[in-house]
C-alpha positions in Angstrom: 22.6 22.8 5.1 24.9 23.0 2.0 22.1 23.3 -0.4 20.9 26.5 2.4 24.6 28.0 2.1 24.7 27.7 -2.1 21.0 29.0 -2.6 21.9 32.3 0.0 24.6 32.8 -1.4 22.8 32.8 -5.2 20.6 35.3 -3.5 23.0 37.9 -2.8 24.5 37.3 -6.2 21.3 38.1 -8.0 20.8 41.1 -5.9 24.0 42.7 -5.1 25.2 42.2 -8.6 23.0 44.1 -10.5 23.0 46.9 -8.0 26.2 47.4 -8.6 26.6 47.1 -12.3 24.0 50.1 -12.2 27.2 52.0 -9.7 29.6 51.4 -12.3 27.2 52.3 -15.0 27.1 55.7 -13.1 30.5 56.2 -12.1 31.3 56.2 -15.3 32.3 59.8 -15.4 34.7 59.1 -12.8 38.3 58.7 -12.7 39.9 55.0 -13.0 40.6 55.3 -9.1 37.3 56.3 -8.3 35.5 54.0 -10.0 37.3 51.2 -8.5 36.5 52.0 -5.1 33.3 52.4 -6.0 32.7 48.9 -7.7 35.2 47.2 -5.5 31.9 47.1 -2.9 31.0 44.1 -4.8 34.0 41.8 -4.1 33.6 43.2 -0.4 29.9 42.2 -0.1 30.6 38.8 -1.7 34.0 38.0 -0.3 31.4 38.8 3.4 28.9 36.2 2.2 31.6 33.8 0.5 33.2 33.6 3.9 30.3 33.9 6.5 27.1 32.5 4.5 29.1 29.6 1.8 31.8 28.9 5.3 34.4 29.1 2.8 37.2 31.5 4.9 40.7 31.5 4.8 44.0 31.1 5.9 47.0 33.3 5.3 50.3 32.0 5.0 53.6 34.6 4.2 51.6 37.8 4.7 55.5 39.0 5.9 56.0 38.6 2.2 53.7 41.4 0.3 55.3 44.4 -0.6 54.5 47.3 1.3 55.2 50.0 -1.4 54.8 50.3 -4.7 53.0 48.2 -7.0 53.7 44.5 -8.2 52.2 41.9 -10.5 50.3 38.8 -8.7 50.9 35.6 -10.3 48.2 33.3 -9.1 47.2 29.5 -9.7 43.6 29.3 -10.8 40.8 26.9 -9.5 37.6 29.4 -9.2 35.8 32.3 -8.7 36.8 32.0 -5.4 40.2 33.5 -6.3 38.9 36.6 -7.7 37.3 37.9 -4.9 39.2 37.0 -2.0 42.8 38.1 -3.8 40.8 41.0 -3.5 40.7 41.0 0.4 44.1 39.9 0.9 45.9 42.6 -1.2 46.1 46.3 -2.3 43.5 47.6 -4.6 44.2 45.2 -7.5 43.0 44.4 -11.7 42.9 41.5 -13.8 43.7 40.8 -16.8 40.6 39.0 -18.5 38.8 38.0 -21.4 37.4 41.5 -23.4 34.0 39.1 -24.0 33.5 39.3 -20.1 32.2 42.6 -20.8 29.1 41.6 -22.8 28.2 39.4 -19.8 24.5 41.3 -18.5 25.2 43.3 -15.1 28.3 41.6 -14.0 30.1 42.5 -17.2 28.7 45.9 -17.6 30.3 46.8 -14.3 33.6 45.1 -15.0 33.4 46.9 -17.7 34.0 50.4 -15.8 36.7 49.2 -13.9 40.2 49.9 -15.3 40.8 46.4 -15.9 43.2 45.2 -18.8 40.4 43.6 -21.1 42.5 41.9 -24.1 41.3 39.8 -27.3 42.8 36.2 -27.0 42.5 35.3 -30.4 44.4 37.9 -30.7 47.5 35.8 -30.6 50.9 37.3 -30.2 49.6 40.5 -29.5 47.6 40.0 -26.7 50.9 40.1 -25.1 51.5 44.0 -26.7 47.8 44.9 -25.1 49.0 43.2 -21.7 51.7 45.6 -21.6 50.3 48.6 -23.2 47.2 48.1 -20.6 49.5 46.8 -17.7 51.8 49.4 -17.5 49.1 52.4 -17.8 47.4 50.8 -14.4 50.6 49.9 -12.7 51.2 53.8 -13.2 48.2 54.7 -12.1 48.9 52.5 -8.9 47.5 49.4 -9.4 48.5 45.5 -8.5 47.8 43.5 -11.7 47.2 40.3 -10.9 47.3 37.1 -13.7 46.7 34.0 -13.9 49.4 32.6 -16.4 47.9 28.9 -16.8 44.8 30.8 -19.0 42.2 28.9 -16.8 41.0 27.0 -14.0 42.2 24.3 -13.0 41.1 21.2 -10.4 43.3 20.4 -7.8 46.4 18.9 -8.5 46.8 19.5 -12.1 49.0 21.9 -13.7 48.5 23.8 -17.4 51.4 25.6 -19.0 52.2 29.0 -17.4 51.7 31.5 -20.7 54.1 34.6 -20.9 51.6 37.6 -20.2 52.6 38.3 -16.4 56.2 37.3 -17.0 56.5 39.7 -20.3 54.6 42.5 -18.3 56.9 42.3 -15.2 60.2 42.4 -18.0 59.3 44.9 -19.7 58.3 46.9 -16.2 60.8 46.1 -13.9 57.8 45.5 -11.2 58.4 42.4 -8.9 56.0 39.2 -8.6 54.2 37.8 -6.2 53.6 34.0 -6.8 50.6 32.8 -5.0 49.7 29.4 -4.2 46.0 28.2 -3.0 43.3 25.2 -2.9 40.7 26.9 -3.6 39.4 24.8 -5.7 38.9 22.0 -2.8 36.1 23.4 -1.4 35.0 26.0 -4.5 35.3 23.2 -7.6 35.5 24.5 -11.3 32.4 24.8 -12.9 30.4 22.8 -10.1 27.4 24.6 -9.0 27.4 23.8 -5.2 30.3 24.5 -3.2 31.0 23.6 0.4 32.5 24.7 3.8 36.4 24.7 4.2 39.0 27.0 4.9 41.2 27.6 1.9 44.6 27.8 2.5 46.8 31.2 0.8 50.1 31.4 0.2 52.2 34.1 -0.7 55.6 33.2 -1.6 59.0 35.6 -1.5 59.0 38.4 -3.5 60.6 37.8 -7.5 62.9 40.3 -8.0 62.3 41.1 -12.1 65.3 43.7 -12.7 68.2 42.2 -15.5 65.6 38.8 -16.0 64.1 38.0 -19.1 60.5 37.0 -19.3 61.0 32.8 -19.6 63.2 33.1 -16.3 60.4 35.0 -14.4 57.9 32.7 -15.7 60.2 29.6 -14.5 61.0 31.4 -11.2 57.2 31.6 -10.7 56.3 28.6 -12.0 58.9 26.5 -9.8 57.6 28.6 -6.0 53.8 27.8 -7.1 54.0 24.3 -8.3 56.6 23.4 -5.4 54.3 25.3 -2.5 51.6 23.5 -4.0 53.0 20.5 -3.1 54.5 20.9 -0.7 50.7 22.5 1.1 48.5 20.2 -0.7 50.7 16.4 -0.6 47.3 14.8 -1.4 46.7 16.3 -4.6 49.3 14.6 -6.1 49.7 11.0 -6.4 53.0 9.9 -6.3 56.1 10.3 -8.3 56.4 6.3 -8.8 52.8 6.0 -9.8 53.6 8.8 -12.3 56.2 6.9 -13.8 54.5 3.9 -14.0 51.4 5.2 -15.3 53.3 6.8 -18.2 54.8 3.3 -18.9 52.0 1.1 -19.2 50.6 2.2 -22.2 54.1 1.6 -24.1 54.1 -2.0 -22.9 51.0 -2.8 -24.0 
């Protein structure tokens, strides 16, 4: 039944995502708000057959907590794809900030492409920060959640990366609150594995971050501390221990 689920689902990815890479090919002429509605049919359809075809729903927990005006900055742990597209279902119309070489990807690139997403060069360095801004305020003014992922990439289950600057910097130099999100995605949706299965993933939205008269590296701790604690605190089995920690870390000195 699994292998049914996974090979549907790879169906409606090889039709529904060239169809609309040809929309945002065509909406090009369109204005940034346009074009996203247009495009955003895509997450839709898939966050449909994610849910109904791959049994992979879920459950939301501090809906009471998303702002209900204006825009904010969605600071999200990352397992999968799975993240991507069901952020999408959860919140107001909403961009990424991503990798520019997504673009050359064939279809599914080409339509990210027309989508005002904030596209920045990593190796880059220290100015991938200045294009996070420059790119991140020009959609929050047009109206837009920006949502990052500040650990850079996915990662399994219980594991933490360190939380980079780019949301933190963006909501400093803004003023726009964060929203922290925690999730476990990744049980049921694993990186890079090519079958997934059933499960309902579990979404948190934590309190509202308050950005006015903070600098960037107390945002990013603020975050960091609400996601990493309601991870946790959700998802005990995840993490071994604090003891075993410990005593992991020792062994190799005593050897």
């Amino acid at each position: 039944m699994v292998l049914i689920r996974n090979l549907l689902f790879m169906l409606a990815l090889a039709v529904f995502t060239p169809l609309y890479a040809l929309i945002g090919v065509l909406s090009s002429p369109f204005g940034p708000q346009t074009r996203h509605k247009l495009i955003r049919g895509w997450p839709r359809i898939m966050g449909w057959v994610i849910k109904h075809v791959l049994g992979i729903p879920y459950r939301l927990v501090g809906a009471e907590n998303i702002p209900r005006e204006g825009p904010a900055i969605i600071v999200s742990k990352h397992m999968s794809a799975w993240e991507t597209i069901l952020l999408q279902d959860i919140f107001p119309p909403m961009v990424f900030v991503l990798k520019k070489e997504i673009h050359s990807i064939p279809f599914f690139g080409w339509g990210i492409a027309r989508m005002p997403m904030i596209a920045i060069d990593r190796a880059a360095g220290k100015d991938a920060l200045t294009q996070v801004e420059a790119q991140g305020r020009e959609r929050l003014a047009e109206g837009f959640w920006v949502t990052i992922f500040p650990e850079g990439t996915r990662v399994a289950p219980g594991s933490k990366k360190r939380y980079k600057a780019g949301a933190s910097w963006l909501a400093a130099q803004t003023g726009v609150p964060v929203v922290p999100v925690a999730h476990n995605a990744g049980e049921f949706w694993p990186r890079n594995a090519l079958f997934k299965r059933p499960g309902v993933v579990t979404v948190s939205v934590g309190p509202v971050i308050d950005t006015k008269g903070l600098n960037a590296e107390q945002i990013n701790a603020k975050a960091q501390a609400w996601i990493e604690g309601e991870m946790r605190q959700l998802f005990p089995g995840h993490y071994r221990p604090t003891r075993q920690r410990a005593a992991e870390a020792v062994e190799p000195a005593a050897e």
